[in-house]
C-alpha positions in Angstrom: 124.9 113.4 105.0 122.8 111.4 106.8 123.4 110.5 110.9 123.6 107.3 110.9 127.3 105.4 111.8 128.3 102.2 112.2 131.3 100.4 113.3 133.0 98.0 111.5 135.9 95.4 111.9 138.2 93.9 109.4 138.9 91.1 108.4 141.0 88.3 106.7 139.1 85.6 106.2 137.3 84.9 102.9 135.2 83.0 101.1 131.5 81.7 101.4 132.5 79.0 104.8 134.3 82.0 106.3 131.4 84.3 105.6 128.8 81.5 106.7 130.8 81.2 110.4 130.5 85.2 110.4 126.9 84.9 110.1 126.1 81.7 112.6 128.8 81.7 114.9 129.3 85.1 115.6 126.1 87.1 114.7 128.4 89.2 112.1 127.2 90.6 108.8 130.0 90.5 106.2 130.5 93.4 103.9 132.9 94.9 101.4 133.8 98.2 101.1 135.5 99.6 97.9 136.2 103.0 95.4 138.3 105.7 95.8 142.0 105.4 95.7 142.2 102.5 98.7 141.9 99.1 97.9 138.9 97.4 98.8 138.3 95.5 102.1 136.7 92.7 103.4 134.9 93.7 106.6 132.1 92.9 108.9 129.5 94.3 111.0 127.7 93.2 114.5 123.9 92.1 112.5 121.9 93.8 115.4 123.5 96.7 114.6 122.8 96.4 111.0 118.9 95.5 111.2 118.9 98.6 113.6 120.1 101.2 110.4 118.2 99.6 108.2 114.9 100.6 110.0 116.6 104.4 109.0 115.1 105.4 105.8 118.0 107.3 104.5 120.4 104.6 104.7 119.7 103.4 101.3 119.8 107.0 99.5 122.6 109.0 101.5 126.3 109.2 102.4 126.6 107.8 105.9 129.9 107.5 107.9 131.1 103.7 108.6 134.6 103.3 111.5 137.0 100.6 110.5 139.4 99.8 112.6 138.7 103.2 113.9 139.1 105.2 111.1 136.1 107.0 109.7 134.8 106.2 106.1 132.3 107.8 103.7 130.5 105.6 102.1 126.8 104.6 100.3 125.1 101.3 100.4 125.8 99.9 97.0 124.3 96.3 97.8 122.3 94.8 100.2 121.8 90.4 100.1 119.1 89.4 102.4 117.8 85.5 103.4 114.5 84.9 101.2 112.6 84.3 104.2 114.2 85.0 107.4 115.3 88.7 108.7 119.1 87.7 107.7 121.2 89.7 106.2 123.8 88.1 104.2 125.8 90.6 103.2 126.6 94.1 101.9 128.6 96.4 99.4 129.4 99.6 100.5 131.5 102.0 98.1 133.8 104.9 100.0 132.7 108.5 98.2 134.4 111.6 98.8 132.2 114.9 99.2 132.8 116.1 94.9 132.1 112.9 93.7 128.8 112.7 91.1 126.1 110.4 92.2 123.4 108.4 90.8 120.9 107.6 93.2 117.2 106.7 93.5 115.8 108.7 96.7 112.7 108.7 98.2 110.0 110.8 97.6 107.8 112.4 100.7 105.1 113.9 99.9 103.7 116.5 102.7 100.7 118.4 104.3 98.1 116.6 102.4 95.7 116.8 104.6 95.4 120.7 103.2 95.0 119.8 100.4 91.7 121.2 98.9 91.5 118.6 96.1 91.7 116.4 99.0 89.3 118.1 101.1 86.9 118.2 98.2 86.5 114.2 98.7 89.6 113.4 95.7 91.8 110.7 96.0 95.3 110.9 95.4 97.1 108.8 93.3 101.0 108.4 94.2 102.4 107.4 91.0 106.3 107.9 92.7 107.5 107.1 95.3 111.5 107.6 94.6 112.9 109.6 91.7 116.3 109.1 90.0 118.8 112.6 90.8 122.6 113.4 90.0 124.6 115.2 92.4 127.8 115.4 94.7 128.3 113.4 97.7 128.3 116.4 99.5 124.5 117.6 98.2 122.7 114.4 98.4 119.6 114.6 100.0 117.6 112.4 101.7 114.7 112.7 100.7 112.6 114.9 98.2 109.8 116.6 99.3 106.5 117.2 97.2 104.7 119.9 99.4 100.5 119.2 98.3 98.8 121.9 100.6 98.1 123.5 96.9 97.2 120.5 95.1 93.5 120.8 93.6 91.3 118.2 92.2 92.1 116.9 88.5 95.6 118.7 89.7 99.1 116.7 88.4 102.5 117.4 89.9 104.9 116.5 87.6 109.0 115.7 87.9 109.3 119.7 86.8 107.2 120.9 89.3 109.7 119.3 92.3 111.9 121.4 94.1 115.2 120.2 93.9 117.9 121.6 96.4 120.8 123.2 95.4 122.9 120.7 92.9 120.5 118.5 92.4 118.9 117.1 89.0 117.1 114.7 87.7 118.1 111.9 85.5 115.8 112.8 82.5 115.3 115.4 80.4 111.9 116.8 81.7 112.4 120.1 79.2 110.4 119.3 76.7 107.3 117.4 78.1 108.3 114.0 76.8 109.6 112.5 79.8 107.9 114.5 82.2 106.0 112.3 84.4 103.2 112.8 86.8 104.4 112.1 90.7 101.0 112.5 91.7 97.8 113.0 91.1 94.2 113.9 92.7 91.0 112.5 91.3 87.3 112.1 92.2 86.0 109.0 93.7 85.0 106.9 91.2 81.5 105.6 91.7 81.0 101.8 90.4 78.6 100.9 87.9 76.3 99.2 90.3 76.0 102.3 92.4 75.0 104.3 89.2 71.9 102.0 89.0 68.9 103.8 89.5 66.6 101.7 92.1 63.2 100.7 90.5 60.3 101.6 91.0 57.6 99.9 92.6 53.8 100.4 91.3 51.4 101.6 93.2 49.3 98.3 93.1 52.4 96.4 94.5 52.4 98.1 97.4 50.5 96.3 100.4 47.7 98.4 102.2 46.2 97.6 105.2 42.2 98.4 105.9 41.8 100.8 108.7 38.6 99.4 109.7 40.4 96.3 111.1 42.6 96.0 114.2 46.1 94.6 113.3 46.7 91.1 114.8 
């Protein structure tokens, strides 16, 4: 479960006016919570607050604890509305979880001590073809992140959704079993070189070449 917690408020008005004096008035980001056996709520959030978590990482793929009306909540970010243009945001869904419930959720992949790498040390580039993967779990066994360790990874060398080590619980979404839907995470290649740098320079004949007599002083 991840550390972050917020604080939260009811509230009884609805509707898009009452959610547009939340945001200007007030400098409140309204929200929803819902699931489990409680009815859902309308609620809100200081927006400081809000822009603050959101620089967290792990908000977005982990069970974080929310007070309303100072009871606790644990819950995942189901939906987040931002302005098009302006660091708003609008407004949120949050769903309550309890620790046994199954998740679906896309997490982040980190991929560590690359700079050991010997494919990487042997001038190869690495291609990141993930970034997140799809996992199933409980509440209670959702990481935060994966982690693809590369400090092994050679040149030409693919790491692949079987070759990530999953905690305890955790599984992917697809079928990686037979090959078909095992996809590379990431890769490490040679530099190409470009065409142009392939290009042999030409060579200059000898009679091209300007000589100067050494019997006369250079002006």
């Amino acid at each position: 479960m991840s550390t972050i917690q917020l604080e939260a408020q009811s509230r009884t008005d609805m509707g898009k006016g009452a959610s547009r004096r939340l945001r200007r008035l007030e400098n409140k980001v309204p929200a929803v919570i819902y699931g489990g056996s409680k009815k859902p709520m309308a609620i809100h959030f200081s927006h400081n607050k809000v822009i603050k978590a959101l620089e967290t990482e792990s908000i977005y793929s982990s069970v974080f604890d929310i007070t309303v009306d100072g009871k606790v909540e644990h819950v995942i970010l189901k939906a987040l509305q931002r302005h098009p243009y302006k660091p708003i945001v609008l407004h949120m869904d949050l769903q309550r979880v309890s620790s046994k419930d199954i998740l679906v959720k896309l997490v982040p992949v980190h991929f560590i001590n690359e700079e050991q790498s010997p494919g990487i040390k042997a001038g190869g580039i690495v291609q990141h073809t993930m970034t997140q993967v799809e996992i199933r779990c409980q509440a209670k066994d959702l990481p935060e992140f994966i982690e693809v360790d590369m400090s092994k990874v050679g040149m030409d060398d693919v790491v692949h959704l079987s070759d990530l080590k999953l905690p305890k619980g955790v599984q992917l979404t697809v079928d990686v079993a037979d090959g078909s839907h095992d996809a590379p995470v990431v890769s490490i290649h040679a530099a190409k070189v470009s065409s142009t740098e392939l290009e042999e320079t030409p060579e200059v004949p000898a009679s091209a070449v300007p000589t100067t007599d050494q019997g006369e002083s250079a002006e």
